[in-house]
C-alpha positions in Angstrom: -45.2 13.1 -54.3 -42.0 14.1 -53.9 -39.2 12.9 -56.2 -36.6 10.6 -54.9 -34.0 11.4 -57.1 -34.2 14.7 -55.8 -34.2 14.0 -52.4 -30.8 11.9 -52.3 -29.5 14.5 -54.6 -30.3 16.6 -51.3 -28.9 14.8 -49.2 -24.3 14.8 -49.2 -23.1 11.5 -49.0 -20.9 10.0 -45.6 -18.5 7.3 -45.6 -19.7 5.1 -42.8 -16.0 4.0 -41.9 -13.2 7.1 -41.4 -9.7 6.1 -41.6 -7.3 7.0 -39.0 -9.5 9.7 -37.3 -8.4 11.9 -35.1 -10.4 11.2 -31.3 -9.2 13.2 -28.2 -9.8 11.9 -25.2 -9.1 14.1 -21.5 -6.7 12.7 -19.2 -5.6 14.1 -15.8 -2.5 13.6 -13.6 -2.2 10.0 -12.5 -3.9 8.5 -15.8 -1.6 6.1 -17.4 -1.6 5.9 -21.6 -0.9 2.6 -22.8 -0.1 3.3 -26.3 2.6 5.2 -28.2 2.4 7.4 -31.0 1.5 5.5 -34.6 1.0 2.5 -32.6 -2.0 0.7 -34.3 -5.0 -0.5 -32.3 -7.6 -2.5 -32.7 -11.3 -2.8 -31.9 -11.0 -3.6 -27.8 -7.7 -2.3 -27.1 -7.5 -0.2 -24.0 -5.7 3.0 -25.0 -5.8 4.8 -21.2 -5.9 3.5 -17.9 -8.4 5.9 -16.3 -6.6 6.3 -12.6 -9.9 6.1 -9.7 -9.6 8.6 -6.9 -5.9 9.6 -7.5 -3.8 10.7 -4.4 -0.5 12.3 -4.4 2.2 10.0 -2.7 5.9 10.5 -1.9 8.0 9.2 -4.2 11.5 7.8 -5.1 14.1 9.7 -4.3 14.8 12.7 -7.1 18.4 12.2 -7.0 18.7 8.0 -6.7 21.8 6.1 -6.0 23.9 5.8 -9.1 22.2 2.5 -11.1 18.9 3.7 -9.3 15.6 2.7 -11.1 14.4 5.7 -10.3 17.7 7.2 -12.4 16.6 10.0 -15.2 12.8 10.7 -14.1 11.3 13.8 -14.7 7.8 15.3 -14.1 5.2 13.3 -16.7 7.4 9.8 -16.7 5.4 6.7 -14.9 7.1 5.4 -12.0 7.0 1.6 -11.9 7.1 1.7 -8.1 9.5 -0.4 -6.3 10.1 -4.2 -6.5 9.6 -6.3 -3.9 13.1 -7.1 -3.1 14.9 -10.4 -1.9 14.6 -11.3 1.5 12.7 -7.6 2.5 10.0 -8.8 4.7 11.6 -6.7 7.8 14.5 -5.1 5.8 14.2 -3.2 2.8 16.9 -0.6 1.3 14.3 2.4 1.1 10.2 2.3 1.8 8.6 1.1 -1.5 6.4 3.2 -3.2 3.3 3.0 -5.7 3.4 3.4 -9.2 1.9 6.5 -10.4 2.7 9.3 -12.7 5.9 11.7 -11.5 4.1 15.2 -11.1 6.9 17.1 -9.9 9.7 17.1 -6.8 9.5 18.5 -3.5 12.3 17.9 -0.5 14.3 15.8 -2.7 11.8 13.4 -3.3 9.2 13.3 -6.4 5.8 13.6 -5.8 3.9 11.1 -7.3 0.1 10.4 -8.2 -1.3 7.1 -7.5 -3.8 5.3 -5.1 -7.4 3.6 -5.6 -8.7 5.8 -2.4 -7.6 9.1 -1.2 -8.8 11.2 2.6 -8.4 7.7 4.3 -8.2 7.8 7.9 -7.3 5.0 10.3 -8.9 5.5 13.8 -7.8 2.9 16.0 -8.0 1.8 19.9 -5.5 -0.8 20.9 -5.1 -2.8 24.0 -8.9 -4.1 24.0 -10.9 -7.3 24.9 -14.0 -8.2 23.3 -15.6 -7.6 26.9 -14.6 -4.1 26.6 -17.0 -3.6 23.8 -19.4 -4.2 26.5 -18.6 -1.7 28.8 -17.6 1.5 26.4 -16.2 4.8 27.9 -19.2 6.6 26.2 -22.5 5.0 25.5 -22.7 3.9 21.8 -25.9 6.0 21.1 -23.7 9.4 22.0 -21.0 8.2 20.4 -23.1 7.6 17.2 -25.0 11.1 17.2 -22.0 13.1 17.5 -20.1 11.1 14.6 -23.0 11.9 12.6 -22.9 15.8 13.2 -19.2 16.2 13.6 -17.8 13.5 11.3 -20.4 12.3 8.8 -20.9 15.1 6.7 -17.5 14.3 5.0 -17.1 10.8 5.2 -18.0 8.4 1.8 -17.7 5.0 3.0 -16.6 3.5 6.6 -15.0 0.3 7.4 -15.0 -1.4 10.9 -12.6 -4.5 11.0 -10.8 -5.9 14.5 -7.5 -7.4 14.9 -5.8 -9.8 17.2 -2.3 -8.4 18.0 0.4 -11.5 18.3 2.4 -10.2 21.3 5.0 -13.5 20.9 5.7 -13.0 17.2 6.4 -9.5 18.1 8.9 -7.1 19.4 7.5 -4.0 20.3 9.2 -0.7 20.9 10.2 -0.1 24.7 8.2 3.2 24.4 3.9 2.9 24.2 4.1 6.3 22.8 2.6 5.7 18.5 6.0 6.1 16.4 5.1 9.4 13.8 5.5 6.5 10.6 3.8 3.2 10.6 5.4 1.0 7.6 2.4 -1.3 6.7 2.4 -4.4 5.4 -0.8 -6.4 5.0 -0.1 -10.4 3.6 -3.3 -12.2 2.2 -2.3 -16.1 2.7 -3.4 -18.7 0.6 -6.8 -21.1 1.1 -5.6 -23.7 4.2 -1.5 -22.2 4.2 -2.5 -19.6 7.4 -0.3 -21.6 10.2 2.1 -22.1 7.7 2.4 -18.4 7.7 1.9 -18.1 11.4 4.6 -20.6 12.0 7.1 -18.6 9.6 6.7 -15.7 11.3 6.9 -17.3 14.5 10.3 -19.0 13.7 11.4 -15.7 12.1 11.2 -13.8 15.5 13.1 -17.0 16.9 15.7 -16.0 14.9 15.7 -12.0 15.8 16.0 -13.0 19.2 19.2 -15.3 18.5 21.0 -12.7 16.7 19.9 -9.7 18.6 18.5 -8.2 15.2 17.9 -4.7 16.2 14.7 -4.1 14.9 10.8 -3.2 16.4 7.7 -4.4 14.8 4.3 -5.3 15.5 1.9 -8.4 13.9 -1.3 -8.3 14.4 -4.3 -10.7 12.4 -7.7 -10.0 10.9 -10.0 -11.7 13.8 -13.4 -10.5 12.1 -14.5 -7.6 9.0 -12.4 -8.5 6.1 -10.9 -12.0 4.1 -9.5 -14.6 6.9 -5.9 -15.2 6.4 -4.7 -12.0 6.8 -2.1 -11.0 8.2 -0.6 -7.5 9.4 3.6 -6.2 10.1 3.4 -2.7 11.2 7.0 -1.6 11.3 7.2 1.8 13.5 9.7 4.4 12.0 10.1 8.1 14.3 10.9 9.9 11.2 11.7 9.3 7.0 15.2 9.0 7.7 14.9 6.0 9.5 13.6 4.5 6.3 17.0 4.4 5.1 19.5 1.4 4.8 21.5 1.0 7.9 25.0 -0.3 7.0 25.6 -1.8 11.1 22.7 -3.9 10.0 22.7 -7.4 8.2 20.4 -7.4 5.3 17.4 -10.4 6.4 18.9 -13.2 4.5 21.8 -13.1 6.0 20.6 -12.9 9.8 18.9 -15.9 9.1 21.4 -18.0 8.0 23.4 -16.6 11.4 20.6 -18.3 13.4 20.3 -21.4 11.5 22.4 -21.9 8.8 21.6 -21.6 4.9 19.3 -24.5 4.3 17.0 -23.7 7.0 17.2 -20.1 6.3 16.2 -21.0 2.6 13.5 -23.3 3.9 12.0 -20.6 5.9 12.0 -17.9 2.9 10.4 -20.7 0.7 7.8 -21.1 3.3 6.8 -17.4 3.5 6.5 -17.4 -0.4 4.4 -20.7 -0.8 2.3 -19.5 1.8 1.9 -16.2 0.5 -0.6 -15.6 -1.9 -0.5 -11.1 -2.4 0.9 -8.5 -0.1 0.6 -4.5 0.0 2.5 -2.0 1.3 1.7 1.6 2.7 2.9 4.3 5.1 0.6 5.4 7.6 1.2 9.0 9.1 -0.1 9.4 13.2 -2.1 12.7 13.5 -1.2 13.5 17.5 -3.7 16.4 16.5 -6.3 14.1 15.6 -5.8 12.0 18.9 -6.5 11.5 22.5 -3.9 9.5 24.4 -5.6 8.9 28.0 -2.4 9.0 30.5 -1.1 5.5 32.3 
């Protein structure tokens, strides 16, 4: 029988708690840490914010307007993003961006890695009635074999949704030709506040009309495929400069107030808020390669 003494002698002691160790964990671009350097942490403190199918985005500008919050970035900083600013649900002094990680500059602007999706595509068909489902331009069988040969291969995940488009809330460009930018805004109202939203956007358009507010948008709402309640501005642009302030034009507060003086104009902002429960923001880039455009 062995002896035990001789066995733990055998065998080198380990402490069962280390103090301070040293862990290293890999991080890529886009990956956020959320402590600093001799910070102490505790048992279930998150230390990283792992970033899911990272994208790279354009950014703020790399040389900002003096006061800029995007003043004194450099590649590695985190970039907030941009705040939603007062009064910018048709007017906003740039195109707002995502937070992400600043990864390095290209055309004046800093690239920047963000995104919970990346290789999205948006195919669309506008102008339809539900009866037109009925009667498609090629039978749904074809259409279906030749996605899957062509197309399937490389896609993850597909989403089919349908929107109504609200032709008197909006004032669409003269031209039917699709603008190269689409700034997108998607509004998720809150439970039984939908026509209040309808209505504010409704009275808003009232008021571009009055004042001859020269700007083109689009709203459209989720009729079927995703949460009710939402609601769609697609703001056409024909290239990034457009995105820029335009000093001939009165900031959104104020060409309210023109149309029906401050209190109503307040009352109106306070009724897009209360019924407003999140919003998001993107740019949407049309691929004429991608696309067939049957003539009129």
């Amino acid at each position: 029988m062995s002896d035990p003494a001789a066995i733990s002698a055998a065998v080198s002691s380990r402490p069962l708690v280390v103090p301070a160790p040293a862990t290293w964990f890999e991080l890529n671009p886009g990956d956020r840490i959320l402590v600093g350097a001799g910070e102490p942490v505790t048992a279930g403190l998150g230390l990283a914010e792992r970033r899911r199918d990272p994208r790279l985005e354009v950014g703020p500008p790399t040389v900002p307007d003096e006061g800029d919050a995007a003043s004194g970035l450099s590649p590695g900083d985190w970039w907030a993003g941009d705040g939603h600013e007062s009064g910018a649900t048709l007017r906003r002094r740039r195109p707002r961006t995502a937070a992400g990680e600043v990864l390095m500059a290209e055309a004046g602007r800093w690239q920047v890695i963000s995104g919970e999706s990346t290789g999205t595509y948006i195919v669309g068909r506008l102008g339809q009635h539900w009866a037109d489902l009925d009667k498609p331009s090629v039978p749904d069988q074809a259409d279906l074999d030749e996605y899957a040969k062509v197309i399937g291969p490389a896609v993850e995940s597909l989403t089919t949704q349908y929107y109504e488009y609200l032709p008197k809330e909006s004032k669409p460009l003269d031209s039917t030709a699709p603008s190269k930018y689409s700034e997108v805004v998607v509004y998720h109202t809150r439970q039984g506040k939908s026509m209040d939203f309808r209505a504010a956007i409704t009275k808003t358009t009232e008021a571009i009309e009055k004042t001859k507010w020269p700007v083109h948008y689009y709203w459209y709402t989720l009729a079927n495929g995703g949460r009710t309640g939402t609601y769609v501005l697609v703001i056409p642009h024909p290239n990034w400069a457009d995105f820029e302030d335009k000093p001939d034009m009165k900031p959104f507060p104020e060409m309210l107030k023109d149309a029906f003086g401050q209190a109503e104009a307040d009352a109106l902002m306070k009724k897009f808020d209360d019924a407003t429960e999140s919003e998001t923001t993107e740019i949407n880039e049309f691929r004429a390669d991608l696309s067939y455009l049957p003539a009129h």
